[in-house]
N, C-alpha and C positions, 0 to 999 in steps of 0.2 A: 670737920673740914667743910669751908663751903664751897658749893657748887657754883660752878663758872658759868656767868651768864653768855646767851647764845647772842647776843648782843653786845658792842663794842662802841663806845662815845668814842667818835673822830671830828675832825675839824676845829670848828669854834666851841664844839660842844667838848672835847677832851681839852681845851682851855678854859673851861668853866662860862666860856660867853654864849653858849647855845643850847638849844636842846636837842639837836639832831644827833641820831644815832642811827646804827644799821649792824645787822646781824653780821658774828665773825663769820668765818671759814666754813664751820659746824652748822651754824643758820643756813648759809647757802647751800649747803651739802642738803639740808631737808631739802629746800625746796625742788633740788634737781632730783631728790627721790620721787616726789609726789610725779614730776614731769615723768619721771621713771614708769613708774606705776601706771599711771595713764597710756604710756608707750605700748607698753605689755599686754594690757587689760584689752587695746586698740589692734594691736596685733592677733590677738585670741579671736577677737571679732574679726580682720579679717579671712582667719583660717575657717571659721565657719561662715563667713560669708560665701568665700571659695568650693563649699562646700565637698570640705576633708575633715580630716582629724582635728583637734583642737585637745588642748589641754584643759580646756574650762569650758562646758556647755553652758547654753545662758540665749535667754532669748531676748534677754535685752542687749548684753555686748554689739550683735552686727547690729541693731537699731542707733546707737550712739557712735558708733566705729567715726565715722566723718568729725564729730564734736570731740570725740576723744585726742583724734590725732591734731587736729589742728590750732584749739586752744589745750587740752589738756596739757598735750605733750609738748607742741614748736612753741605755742602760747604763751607757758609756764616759764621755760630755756629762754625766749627770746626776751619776753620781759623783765627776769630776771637781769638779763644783762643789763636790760635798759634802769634797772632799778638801783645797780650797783652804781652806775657811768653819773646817777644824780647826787646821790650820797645822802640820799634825804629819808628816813624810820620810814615813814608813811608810803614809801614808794614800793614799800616790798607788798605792802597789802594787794598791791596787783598781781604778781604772780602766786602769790599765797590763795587767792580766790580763783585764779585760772585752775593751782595746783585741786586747790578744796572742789570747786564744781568740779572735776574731772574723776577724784574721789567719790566724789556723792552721786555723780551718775553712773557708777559700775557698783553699786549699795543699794540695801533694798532699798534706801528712801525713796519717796517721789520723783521723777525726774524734773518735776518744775524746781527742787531746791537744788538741784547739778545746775540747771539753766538760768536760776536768778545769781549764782556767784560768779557763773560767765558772765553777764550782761555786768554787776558789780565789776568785777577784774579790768572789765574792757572800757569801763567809765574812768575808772584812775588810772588805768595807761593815756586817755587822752590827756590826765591834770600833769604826768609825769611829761608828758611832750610839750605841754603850756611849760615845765618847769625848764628843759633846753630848751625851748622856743628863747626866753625871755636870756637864756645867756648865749645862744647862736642863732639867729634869725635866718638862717637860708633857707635856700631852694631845699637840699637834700634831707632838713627836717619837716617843709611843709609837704613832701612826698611821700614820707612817713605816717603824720599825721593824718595823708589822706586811707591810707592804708590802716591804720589806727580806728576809723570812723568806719570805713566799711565793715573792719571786723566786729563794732559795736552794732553796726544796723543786722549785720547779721544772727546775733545773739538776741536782741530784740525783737527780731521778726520769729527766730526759733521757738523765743517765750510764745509769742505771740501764737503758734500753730501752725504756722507754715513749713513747709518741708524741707529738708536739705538740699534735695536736687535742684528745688526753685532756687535756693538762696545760696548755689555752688556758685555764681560770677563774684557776690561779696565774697564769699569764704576765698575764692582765691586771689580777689583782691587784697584781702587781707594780709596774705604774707608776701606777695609779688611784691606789692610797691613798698612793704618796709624792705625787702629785699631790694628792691629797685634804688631808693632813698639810699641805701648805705654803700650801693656799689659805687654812687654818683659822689657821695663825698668821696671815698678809695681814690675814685678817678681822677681828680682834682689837678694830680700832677701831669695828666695827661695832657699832651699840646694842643690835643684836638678840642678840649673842655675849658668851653669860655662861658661867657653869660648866654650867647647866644642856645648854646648847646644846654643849660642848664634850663633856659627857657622851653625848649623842644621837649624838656624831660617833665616839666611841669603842666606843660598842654598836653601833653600825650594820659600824664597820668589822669588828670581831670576827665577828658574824654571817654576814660575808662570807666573812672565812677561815674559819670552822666551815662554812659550805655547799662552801666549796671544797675542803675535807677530803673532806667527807660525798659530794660528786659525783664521788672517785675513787674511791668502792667500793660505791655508792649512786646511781647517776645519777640514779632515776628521783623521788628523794627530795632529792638537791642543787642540783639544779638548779633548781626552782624554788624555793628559800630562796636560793641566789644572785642570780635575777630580785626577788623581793622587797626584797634589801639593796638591789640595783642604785640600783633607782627611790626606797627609802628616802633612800638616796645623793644622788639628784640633787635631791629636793627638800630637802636638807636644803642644798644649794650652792644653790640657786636664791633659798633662806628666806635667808641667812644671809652667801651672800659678798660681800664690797663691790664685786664687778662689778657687781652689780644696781644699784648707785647711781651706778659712774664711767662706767658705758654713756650717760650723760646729759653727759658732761662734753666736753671737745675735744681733740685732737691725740692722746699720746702713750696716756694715760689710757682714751681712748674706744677706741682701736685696742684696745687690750689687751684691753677687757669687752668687744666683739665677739668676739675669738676663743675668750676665755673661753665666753661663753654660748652662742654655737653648737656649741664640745664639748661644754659640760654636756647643749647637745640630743640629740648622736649615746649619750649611753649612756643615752640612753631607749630605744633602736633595742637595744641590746644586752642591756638587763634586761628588754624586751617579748620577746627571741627567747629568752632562758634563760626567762621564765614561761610562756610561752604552747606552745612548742615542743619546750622539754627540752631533753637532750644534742644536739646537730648535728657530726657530726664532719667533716663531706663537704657538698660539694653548696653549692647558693643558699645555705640557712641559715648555713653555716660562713663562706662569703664575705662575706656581708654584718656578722656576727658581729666577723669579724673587722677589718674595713678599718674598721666603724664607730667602734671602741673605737680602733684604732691609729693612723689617718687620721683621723678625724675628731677624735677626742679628743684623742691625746697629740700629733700634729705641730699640731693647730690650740694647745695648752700650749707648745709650742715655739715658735709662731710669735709668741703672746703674750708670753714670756718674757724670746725671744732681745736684747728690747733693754740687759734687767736682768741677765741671766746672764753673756752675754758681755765686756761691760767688767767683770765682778767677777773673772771667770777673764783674762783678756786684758789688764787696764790698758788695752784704748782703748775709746773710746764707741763705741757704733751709735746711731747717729743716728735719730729718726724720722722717716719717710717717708712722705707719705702713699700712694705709692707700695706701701708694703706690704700697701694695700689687698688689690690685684690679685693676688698668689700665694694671700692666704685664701679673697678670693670665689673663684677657681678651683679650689682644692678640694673646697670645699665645694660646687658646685653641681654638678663631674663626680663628685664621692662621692653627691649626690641622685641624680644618672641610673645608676649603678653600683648604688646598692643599693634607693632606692626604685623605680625600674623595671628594670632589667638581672636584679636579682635578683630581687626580688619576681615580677616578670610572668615570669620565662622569658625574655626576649631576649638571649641572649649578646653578641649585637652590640655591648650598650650595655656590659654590665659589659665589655668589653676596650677599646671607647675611653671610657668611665667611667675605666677603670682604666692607659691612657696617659696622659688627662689630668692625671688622680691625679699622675703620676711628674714630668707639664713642670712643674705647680703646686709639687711639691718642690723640684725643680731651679730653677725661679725664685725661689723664697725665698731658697735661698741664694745665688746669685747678686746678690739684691738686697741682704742680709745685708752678701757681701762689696765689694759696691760700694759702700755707704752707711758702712760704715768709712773704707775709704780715700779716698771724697771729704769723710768726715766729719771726718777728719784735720784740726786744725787750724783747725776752727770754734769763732769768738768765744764764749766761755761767755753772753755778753750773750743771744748768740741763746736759748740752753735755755729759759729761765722762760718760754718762749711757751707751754707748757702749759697753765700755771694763772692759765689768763682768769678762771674764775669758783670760788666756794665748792668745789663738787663739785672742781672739777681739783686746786683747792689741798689737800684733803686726798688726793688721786691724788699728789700729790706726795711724800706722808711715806710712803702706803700701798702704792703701787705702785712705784717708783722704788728701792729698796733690794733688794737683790739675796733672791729669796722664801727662799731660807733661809738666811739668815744670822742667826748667833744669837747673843743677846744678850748684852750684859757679864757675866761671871761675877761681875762686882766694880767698886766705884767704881773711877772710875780708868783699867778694863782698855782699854775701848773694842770695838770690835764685834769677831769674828772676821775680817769681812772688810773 
């Protein structure tokens, strides 16, 4: 019998006029292991970071904890998606090098060979963004893009010797503005989103990476022009995204603008501690700094997302739950005791079980994630449109429901990427 390859010829190339191919079902299920594994390994590190129990001692896990989670684990998920939406073999090499450095840095190898397949990975997610560029030219892919290039300088400069705390404004540049970029396409339908407004979102982002330049050789000067973008930032989502309207709507739609706008809150937390504080490289500041932007923000964009992202990479639905309540509110309320008291006031007490619950809250999402697939297996399509009860849901339905970056026909005819 032969073995089925984990790769599948689609397009031109399953009509014999191409050669582009890309991994079935089975391929992409590796790669979201590998993101898997980095999750865990990233997690373990921060249980001894926290300094508690852990299930894996290791002195180098809290060392790479930051690199872990950010390209190993969102890195790996995120680009994958992006890898899918192009349809093009070579694009998967990006998250396959995010997934492989995040591999090789929890291995005895060196850690310079974990940190040259990040700096690789983040080199071909720019050529994958040249590959939408060249078939949707907007604003909400050169936002992207820019978010794309901070997370390469950040990888470069890691090679290079420099520390994570310096080089935490790139790292969270790096997943804000792809986050930012994909909310601004979502928004599109929004009445309040013209050129005008797409323009604001493009100077805002810039600004950000010119402070985050200027705060590596400049702190006392970039830093707060990166607090200023921050907050520019989040009201310009607050003005402008259509969470603001489907947080009114039910089921599938309303879940989502919760999670959405409770992130958008935590990086007020983050642009009040870059304006008001400056550089923080250590200590309360940096913790709260940090888990605001990464925990609050991008896993609560994960928790939001996973229902659209996942059946676009996977071919099967996640279902929604209202169950899925319970792993956001539980973040969100041990990320309040961890950073608005644990850290704020001095009590450590709080930020370490702040910062356990932090981890069950992750761990439960996915668990519910993966359990809501497999009982979701098989349910009546009849059921879906229970969404859109009313006005609001119904436009939830066209706005939210398509996988956020998936882009658009190059051409009559083409049909989407994904």
């Amino acid at each position: 019998m032969t073995t089925p390859s984990p790769y599948r010829r689609t397009g031109s190339a399953a009509r014999g006029t191409g050669p582009t191919v890309r991994p079935n079902v089975t391929g992409r299920l590796a790669f979201l292991l590998l993101g898997g594994i980095a999750l865990l390994a990233g997690l373990n590190g921060a249980l001894l970071l926290l300094g508690v129990w852990a299930p894996i001692t290791s002195t180098r896990l809290p060392e790479v904890h930051g690199p872990l989670m950010v390209f190993g684990f969102v890195g790996t998920v995120v680009v994958l998606e992006r890898a899918v939406a192009v349809r093009r073999g070579w694009a998967y090499l990006s998250p396959g090098l995010l997934g492989a450095g995040g591999i090789a840095l929890i291995s005895p190898l060196p850690v310079i060979v974990g940190q040259a397949a990040l700096v690789a990975g983040s080199a071909v997610l720019l050529v994958i963004y040249a590959e939408i560029w060249r078939k949707q030219a907007a604003v909400s892919t050169g936002v992207q893009v820019l978010g794309a290039v901070a997370g390469l300088m950040a990888t470069i400069f890691w090679l290079r010797g420099i520390g994570i705390p310096q080089l935490a404004p790139l790292l969270i540049l790096y997943l804000v503005l792809t986050i930012a970029g994909e909310r601004l396409e979502l928004s599109r339908i929004s009445p309040t989103v013209d050129q005008r407004a797409e323009s604001w979102m493009l100077g805002i982002s810039l600004a950000l990476c010119f402070g985050a330049v200027v705060a590596l050789v400049w702190p006392v000067a970039g830093y707060p022009l990166l607090g200023i973008g921050m907050l520019a930032l989040v009201v310009w989502l607050f003005r402008h995204d259509v969470a603001t309207r489907l947080v009114r709507s039910t089921g599938l739609p309303r879940y989502m603008a919760c999670c959405l706008l409770a992130g958008y809150g935590w990086l007020v937390v983050v642009g009040g501690i870059w304006l008001l504080q400056g550089a923080v490289y250590s200590g309360p500041g940096y913790d709260a700094m940090m888990h605001a932007v990464f925990l609050g923000f991008v896993v609560s964009m994960i928790m939001a997302h996973a229902p659209t992202i996942l059946p676009a990479v996977l071919r099967r639905p996640l279902p929604y739950r209202p169950i899925m309540y319970l792993p956001a509110a539980l973040l969100h309320l041990s990320l309040l005791a961890r950073v608005l008291l644990g850290d704020a006031y001095g009590w450590p007490v709080l930020v370490q079980w702040g910062g356990i619950v932090n981890i069950i809250a992750v761990l439960l999402f996915v668990g519910v994630a993966v359990v809501s697939v497999l009982w979701g297996a098989g349910v009546p399509a009849r059921t879906a449109p229970r969404v859109a009860r009313t006005p609001v849901a119904a436009e939830a339905a066209a706005a939210v429901l398509p996988a956020p970056s998936a882009v658009p026909s190059p051409g009559p005819g083409r049909g989407s990427l994904l």
